[in-house]
C-alpha positions as CSV (number, residue, x, y, z in Angstrom):
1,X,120.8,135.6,105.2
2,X,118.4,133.3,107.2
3,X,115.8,133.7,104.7
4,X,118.2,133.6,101.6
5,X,119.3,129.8,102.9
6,X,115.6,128.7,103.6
7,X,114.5,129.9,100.3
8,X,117.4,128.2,98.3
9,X,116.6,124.9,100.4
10,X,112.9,124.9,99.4
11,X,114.2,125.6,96.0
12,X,116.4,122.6,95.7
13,X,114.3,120.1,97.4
14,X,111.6,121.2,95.2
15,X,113.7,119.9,92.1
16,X,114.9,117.1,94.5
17,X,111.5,115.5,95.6
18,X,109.0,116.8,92.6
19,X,107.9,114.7,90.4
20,X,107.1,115.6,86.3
21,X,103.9,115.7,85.3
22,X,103.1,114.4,82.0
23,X,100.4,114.9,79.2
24,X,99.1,112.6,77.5
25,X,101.2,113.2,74.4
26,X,104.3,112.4,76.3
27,X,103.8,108.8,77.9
28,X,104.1,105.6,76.2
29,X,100.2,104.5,77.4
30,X,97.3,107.3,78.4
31,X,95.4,106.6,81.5
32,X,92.6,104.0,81.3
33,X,89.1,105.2,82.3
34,X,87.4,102.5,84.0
35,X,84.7,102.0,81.7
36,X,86.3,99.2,79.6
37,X,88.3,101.0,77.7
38,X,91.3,99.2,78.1
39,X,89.6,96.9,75.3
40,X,89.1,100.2,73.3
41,X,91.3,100.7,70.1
42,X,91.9,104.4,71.3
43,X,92.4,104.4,75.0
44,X,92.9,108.1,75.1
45,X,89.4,109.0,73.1
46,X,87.7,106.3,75.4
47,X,88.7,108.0,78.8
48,X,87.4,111.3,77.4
49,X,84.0,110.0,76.0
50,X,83.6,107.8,79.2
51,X,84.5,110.7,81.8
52,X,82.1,113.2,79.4
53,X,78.9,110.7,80.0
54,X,79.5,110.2,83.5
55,X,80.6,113.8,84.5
56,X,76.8,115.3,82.1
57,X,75.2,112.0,84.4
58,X,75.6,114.1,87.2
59,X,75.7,117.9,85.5
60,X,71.7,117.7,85.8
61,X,71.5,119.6,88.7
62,X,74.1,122.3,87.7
63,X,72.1,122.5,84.7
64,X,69.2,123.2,85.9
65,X,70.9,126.6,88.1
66,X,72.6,127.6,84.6
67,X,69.4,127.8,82.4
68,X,69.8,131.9,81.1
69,X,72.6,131.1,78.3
70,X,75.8,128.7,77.4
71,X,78.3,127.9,79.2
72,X,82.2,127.1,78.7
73,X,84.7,125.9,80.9
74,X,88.1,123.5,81.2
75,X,88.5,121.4,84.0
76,X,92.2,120.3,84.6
77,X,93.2,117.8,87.2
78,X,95.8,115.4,87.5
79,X,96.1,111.3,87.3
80,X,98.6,110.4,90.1
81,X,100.8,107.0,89.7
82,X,98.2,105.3,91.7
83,X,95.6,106.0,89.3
84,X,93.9,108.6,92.2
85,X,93.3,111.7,91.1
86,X,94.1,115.0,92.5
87,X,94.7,118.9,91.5
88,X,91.0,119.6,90.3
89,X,90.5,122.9,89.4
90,X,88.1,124.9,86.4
91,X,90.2,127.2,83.8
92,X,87.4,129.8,84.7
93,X,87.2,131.4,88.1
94,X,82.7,131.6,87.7
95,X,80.4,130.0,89.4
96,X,79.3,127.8,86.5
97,X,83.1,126.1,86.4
98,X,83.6,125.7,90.3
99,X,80.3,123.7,90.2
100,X,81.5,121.9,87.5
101,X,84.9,120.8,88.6
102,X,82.7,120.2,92.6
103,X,80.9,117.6,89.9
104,X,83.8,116.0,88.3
105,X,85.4,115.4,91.9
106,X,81.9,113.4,92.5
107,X,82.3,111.7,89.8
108,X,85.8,110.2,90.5
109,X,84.6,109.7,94.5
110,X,81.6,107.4,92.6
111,X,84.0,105.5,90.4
112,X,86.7,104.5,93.6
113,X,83.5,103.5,96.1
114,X,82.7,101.3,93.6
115,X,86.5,100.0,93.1
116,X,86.6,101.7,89.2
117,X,90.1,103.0,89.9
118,X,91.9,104.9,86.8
119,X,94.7,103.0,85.5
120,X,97.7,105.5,85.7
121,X,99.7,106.7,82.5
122,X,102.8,104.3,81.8
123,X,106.5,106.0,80.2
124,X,109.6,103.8,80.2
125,X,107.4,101.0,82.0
126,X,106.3,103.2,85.4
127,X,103.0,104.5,86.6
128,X,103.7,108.5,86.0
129,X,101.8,111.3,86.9
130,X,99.4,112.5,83.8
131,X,97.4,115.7,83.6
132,X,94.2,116.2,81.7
133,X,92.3,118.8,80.7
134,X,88.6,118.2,79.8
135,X,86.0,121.3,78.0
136,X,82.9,121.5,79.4
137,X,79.9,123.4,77.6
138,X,76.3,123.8,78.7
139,X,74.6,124.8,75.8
140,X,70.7,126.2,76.7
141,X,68.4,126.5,74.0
């Protein structure tokens, strides 16, 4: 019965304390990479070409350790209401996505030590939680 109660509890206060996360389809204004793309007539294609450049800025290394064939992976992480990210993780389980999604984190470390902070996704006028997904493919030739 003890563990009926404390499962129930975790249950509700889940539901209580969790907050949505969004896509970017659902909020009235995407997240704003820090690469001036707020001045960008599509905020939401900015952030992707900006995070793609900066995330193959640093992929030269991983690369060069994935040089037999072609690579495809997803990396998914979330945009918290203080524009800090969190959740990284690759849709693949291989080694070629957990280096990848080890890159992007650098990446976002790179942009916050140099005070480049994502701008949050906005609905109804709040900073909301936003989740991304971005493809990554090596391609060797």
């Amino acid at each position: 019965m003890k563990a009926l109660t404390l499962t129930l509890s975790l249950f509700i206060a889940q539901f209580a304390f969790g907050q949505q996360i969004y896509t970017g389809d659902q909020v009235d204004q995407h997240a704003i990479y820090p690469k001036n793309c707020e001045k960008e007539k599509s905020v939401k294609d900015c952030f992707s070409k900006s995070i793609s450049v900066d995330l193959g800025d640093l992929m030269g290394d991983v690369a060069e350790q994935f040089k037999e064939k072609s690579y495809v992976t997803r990396v998914n992480f979330v945009i918290n209401e203080d524009g800090s990210i969190s959740d990284i993780r690759s849709s693949t389980n291989d080694e070629f996505g957990q280096k990848t999604a080890k890159v992007l984190e650098m990446v976002f470390a790179k942009n916050e030590l140099s005070d480049k902070k994502i701008q949050p996704a906005v609905l109804n006028g709040k900073n909301v939680k936003m989740s991304y997904s971005l493809p990554v493919r090596l391609q060797n030739m």
